[in-house]
C-alpha positions as CSV (number, residue, x, y, z in Angstrom):
1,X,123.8,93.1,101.2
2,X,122.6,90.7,98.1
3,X,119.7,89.3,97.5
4,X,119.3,86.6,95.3
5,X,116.7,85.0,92.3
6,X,116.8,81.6,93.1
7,X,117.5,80.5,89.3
8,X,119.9,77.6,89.7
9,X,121.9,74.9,87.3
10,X,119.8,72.8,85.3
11,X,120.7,69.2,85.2
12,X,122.5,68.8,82.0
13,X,124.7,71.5,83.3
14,X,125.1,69.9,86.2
15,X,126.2,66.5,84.7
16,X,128.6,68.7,82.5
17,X,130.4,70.5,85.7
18,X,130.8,66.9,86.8
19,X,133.2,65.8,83.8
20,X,134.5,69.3,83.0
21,X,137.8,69.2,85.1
22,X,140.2,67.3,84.0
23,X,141.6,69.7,81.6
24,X,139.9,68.8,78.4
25,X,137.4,72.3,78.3
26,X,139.1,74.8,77.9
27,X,135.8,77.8,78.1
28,X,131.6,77.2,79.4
29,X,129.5,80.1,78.1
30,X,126.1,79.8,80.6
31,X,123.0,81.8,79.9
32,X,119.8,82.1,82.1
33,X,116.7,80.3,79.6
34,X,113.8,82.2,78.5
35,X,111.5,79.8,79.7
36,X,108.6,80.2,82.1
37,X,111.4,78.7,84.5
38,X,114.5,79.6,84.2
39,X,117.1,77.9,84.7
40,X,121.1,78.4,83.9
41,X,121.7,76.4,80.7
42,X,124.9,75.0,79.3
43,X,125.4,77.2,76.0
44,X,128.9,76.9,74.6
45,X,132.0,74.8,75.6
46,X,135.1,74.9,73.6
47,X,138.4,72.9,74.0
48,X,142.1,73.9,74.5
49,X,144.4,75.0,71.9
50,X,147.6,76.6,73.1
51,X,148.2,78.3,76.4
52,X,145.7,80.2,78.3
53,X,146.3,83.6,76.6
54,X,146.5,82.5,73.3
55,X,143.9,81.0,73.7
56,X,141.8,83.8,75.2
57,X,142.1,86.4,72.2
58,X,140.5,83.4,69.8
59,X,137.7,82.3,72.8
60,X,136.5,85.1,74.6
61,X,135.5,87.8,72.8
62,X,133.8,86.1,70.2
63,X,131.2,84.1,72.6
64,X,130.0,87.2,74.2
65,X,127.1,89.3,72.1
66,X,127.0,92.9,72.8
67,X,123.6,93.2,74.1
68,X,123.2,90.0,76.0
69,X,124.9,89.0,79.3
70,X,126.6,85.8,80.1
71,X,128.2,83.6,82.2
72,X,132.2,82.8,81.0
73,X,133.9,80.0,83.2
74,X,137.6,80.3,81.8
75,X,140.4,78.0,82.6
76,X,143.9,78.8,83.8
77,X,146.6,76.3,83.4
78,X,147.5,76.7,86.5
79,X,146.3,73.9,88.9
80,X,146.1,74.5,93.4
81,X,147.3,72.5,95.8
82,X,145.0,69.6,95.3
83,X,146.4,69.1,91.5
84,X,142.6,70.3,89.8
85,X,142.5,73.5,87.3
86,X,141.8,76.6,88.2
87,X,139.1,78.9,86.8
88,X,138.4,82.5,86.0
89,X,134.5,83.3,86.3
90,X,133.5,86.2,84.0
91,X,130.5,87.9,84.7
92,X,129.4,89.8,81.2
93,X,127.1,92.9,81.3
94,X,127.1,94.8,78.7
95,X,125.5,98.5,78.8
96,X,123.1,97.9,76.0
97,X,121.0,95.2,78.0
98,X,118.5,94.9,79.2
99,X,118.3,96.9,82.8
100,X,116.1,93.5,84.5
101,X,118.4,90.8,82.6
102,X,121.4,92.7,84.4
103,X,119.8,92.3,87.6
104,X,118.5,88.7,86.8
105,X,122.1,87.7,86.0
106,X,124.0,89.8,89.0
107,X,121.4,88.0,91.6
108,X,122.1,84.2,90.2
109,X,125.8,84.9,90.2
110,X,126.5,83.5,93.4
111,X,124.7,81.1,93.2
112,X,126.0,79.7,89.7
113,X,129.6,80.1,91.7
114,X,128.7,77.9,94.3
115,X,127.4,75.5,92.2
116,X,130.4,75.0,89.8
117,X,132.5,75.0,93.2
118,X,133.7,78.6,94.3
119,X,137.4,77.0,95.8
120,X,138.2,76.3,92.1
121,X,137.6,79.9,91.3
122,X,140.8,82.0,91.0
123,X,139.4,85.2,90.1
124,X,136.3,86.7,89.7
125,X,136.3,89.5,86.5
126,X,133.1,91.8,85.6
127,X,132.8,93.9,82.5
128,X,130.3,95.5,80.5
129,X,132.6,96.9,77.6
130,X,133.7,95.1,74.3
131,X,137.5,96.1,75.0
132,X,137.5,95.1,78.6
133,X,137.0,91.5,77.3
134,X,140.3,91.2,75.2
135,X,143.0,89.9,77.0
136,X,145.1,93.5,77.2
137,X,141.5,94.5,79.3
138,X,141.9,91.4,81.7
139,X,145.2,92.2,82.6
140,X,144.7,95.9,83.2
141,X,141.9,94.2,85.2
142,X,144.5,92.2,87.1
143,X,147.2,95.1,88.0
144,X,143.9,97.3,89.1
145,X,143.3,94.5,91.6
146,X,147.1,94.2,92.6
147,X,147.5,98.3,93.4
148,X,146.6,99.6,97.1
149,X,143.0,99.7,97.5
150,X,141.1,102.6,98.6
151,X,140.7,103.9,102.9
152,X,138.4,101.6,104.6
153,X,135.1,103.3,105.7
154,X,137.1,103.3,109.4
155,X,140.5,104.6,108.2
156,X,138.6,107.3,106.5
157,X,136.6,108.2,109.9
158,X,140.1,108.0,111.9
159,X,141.7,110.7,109.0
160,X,139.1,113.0,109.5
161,X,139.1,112.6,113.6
162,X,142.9,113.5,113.0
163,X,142.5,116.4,110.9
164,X,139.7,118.3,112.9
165,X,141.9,117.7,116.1
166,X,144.5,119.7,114.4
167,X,141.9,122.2,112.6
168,X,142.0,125.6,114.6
169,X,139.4,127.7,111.9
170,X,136.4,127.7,113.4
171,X,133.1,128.6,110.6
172,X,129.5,127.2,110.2
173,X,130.3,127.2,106.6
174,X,132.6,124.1,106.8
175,X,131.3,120.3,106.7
176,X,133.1,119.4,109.6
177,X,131.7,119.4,113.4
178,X,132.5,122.6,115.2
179,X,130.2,122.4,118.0
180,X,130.2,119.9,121.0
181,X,127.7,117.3,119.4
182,X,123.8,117.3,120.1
183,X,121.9,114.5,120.7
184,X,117.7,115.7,120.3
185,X,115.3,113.0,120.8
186,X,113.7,110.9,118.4
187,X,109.8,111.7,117.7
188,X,107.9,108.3,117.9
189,X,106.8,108.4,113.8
190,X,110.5,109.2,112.9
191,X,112.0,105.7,114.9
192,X,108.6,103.9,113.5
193,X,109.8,105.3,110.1
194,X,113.0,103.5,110.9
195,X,112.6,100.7,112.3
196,X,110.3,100.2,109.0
197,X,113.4,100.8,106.6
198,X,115.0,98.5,108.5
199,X,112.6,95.6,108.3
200,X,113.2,96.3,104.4
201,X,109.5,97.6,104.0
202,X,110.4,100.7,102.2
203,X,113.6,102.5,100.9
204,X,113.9,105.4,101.6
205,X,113.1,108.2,105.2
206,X,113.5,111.9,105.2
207,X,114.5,113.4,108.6
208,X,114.3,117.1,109.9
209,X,115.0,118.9,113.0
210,X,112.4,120.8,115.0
211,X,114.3,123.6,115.3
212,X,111.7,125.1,118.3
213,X,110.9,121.8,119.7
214,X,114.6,120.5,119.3
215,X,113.5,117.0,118.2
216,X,114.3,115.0,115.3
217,X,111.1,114.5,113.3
218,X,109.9,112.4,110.2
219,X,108.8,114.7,107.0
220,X,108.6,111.1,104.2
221,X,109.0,107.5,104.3
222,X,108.3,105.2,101.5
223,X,109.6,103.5,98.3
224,X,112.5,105.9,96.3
225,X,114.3,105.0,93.0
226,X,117.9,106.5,91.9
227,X,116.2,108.6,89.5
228,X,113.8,109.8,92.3
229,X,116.4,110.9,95.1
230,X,117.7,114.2,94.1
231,X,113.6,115.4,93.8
232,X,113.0,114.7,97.4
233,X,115.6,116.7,98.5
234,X,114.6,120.4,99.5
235,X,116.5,123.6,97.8
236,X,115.9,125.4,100.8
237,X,116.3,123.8,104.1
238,X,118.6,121.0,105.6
239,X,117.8,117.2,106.0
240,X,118.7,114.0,106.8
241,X,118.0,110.9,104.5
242,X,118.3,107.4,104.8
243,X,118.3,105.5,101.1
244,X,118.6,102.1,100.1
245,X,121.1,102.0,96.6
246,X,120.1,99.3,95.0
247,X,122.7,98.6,92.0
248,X,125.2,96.0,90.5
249,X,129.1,96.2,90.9
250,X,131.3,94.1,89.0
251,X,128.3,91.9,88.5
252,X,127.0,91.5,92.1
253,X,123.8,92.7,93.0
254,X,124.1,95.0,95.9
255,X,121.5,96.6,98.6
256,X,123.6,99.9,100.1
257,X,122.5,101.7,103.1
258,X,123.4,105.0,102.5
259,X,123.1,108.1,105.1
260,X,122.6,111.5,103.0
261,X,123.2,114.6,105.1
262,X,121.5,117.2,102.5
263,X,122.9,120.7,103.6
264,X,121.9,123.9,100.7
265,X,124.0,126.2,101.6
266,X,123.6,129.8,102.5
267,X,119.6,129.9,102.1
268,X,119.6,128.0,105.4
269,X,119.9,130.5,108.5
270,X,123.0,130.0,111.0
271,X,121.4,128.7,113.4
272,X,119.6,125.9,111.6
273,X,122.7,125.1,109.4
274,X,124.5,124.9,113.3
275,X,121.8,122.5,114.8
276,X,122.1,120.1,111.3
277,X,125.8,120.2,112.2
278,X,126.0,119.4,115.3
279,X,123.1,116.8,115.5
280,X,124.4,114.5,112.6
281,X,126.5,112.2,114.3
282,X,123.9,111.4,117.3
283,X,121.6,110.8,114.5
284,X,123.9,108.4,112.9
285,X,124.3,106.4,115.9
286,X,120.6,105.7,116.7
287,X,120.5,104.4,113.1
288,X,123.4,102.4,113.9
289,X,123.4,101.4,117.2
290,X,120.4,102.2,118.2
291,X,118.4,100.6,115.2
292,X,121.2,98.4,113.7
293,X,120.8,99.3,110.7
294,X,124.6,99.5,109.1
295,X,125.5,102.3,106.7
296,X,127.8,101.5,103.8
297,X,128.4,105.2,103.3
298,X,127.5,108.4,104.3
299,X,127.8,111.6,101.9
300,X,127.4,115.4,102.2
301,X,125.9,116.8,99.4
302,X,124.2,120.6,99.2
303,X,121.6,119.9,96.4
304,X,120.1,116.4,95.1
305,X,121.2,117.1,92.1
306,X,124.6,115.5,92.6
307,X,122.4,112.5,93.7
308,X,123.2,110.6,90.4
309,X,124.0,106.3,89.9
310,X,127.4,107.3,89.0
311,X,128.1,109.6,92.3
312,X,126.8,107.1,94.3
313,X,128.8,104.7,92.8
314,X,132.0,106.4,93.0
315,X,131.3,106.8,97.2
316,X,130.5,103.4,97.5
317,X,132.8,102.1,94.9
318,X,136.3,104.4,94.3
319,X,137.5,103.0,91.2
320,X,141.9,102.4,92.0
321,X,143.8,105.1,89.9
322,X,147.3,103.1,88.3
323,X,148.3,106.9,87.2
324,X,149.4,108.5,90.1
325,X,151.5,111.7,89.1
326,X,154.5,112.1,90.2
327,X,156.1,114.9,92.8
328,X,157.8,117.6,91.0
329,X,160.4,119.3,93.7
330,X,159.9,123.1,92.9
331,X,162.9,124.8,91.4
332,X,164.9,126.6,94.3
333,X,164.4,130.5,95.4
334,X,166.1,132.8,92.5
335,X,169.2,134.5,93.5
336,X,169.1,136.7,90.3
337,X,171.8,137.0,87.9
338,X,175.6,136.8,88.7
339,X,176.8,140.0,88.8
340,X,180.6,140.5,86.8
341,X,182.9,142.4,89.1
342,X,186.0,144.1,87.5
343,X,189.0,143.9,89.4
344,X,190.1,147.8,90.1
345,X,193.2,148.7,87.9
């Protein structure tokens, strides 16, 4: 989900994207103006030289300022099928900005993309560090994008059907189901807490189980920050959480709906730890179904401590390891040491 500013081109900018094509521009630097309303604003073009990666090392790095981000249109020599250029579209954040110029610039990328013309866009390349910028970082870039992607949120779900079919330990210790599942019904303020979250009034709902009524009830609803999460999650019973992660990834602003099943471990009695269990998908699928309200991800975690941006980011987000070790057979069983047999005299 992405929400946008509604900052768009100015019209010099426009009028340049008109005569920019024909291979005489070589790079367009566009920044987001300081003025009472903004507007994207042509800062920097900069012609050929040599080829495209010469040409890089001597462009790139030295438009982009290590505290401000920026807008890069770069172009390839290569051309599609219609015979025009085609473009790289850098989206520069660095760490030391400013937190709200991040977001202003992750909202207005798409529509800054659709405005130069998103078909003559190649490739799309975000970074926020000075040696991801150099040409040697683009291309790691490009053989990060060319390796075998991560499980989809479904062919994760299928493994783990697969391996609890063939799982024969049975404990209310693991994180799997072991029960047949429950399904307890909804207390009106818990689907009104819902159906709120859904409508995008607030971000975050905290859900418990009556464990004597057997109903799912609301404990919090309301507005909840990244820095905020881990606090609302009790030390010493189980819940259910529903937060909105609101973040950037490789540039894009994104709106995450993220299921938190919040489990402490062995201060929680058996029985309640057993009813948590059991009850989570059902309570999934009145979110989903029930409410539509898509998930993006849903986590297990057993104190909100491990609720940090960069966990969060890694569920949503598995960055593509390139350095996959490599099997090692295991040396074969030891027979000992020859043994020397003298031939009788």
């Amino acid at each position: 989900m992405a929400s946008q500013s509604g900052i768009g081109c100015s019209e010099q900018l426009m009028t340049f994207f008109s005569s920019c094509r024909d291979g005489s521009i070589r790079l367009i630097k566009v920044s987001i103006s300081d003025s009472a309303n903004p507007v994207l604003d042509l800062d920097t073009h900069l012609e050929p030289i040599s080829t495209w990666e010469d040409d890089w090392e001597q462009m790139v790095p030295s438009q982009l300022d290590a505290d401000q981000p920026a807008f890069i249109l770069y172009r390839l020599d290569e051309k599609d099928t219609s015979g025009s250029f085609l473009w790289i579209l850098l989206s520069w954040s660095p760490d030391n900005a400013h937190t709200r110029q991040k977001m202003l610039y992750a909202s207005t990328k798409a529509t800054f993309k659709k405005e130069f013309g998103a078909g003559q866009i190649k490739d799309e390349y975000y970074a926020n560090l000075m040696e991801e910028i150099t040409l040697a970082g683009y291309k790691r870039h490009l053989a990060v994008e060319a390796a075998p992607g991560p499980l989809s949120r479904q062919e994760e779900e299928m493994k783990e059907i697969k391996e609890s079919e063939s799982r024969v330990e049975i404990s209310v210790n693991t994180k799997h189901n072991t029960l047949s599942a429950l399904a307890f019904p909804f207390k009106e303020e818990a689907l009104e807490g819902l159906a709120t979250y859904g409508a995008g009034s607030c971000d975050y709902v905290q859900l418990a189980i009556d464990t004597d009524a057997e109903e799912v009830v609301l404990v919090m609803s309301g507005s909840c920050s990244t820095e905020e999460l881990g606090a609302k999650v009790p030390e010493d019973s189980a819940r259910y959480h529903l937060f909105r992660f609101k973040h950037t990834h490789q540039g894009d602003y994104k709106e995450s709906n993220v299921f938190i099943y919040s489990m402490p471990g062995y201060s929680v009695p058996i029985k309640e730890r057993m009813m948590y269990s059991s009850c989570r998908n059902a309570v999934v699928d009145v979110i989903e179904k029930t409410l539509n309200i898509p998930l993006e991800k849903k986590v297990e975690v057993s104190s909100g401590s491990e609720l940090t941006e960069e966990y969060l980011q890694g569920e949503l987000h598995p960055v593509v390891s390139l350095n996959r070790p490599k099997f090692s057979k295991p040396p074969g069983p030891s027979r000992g040491n020859k043994r020397i047999t003298k031939t009788p005299a």
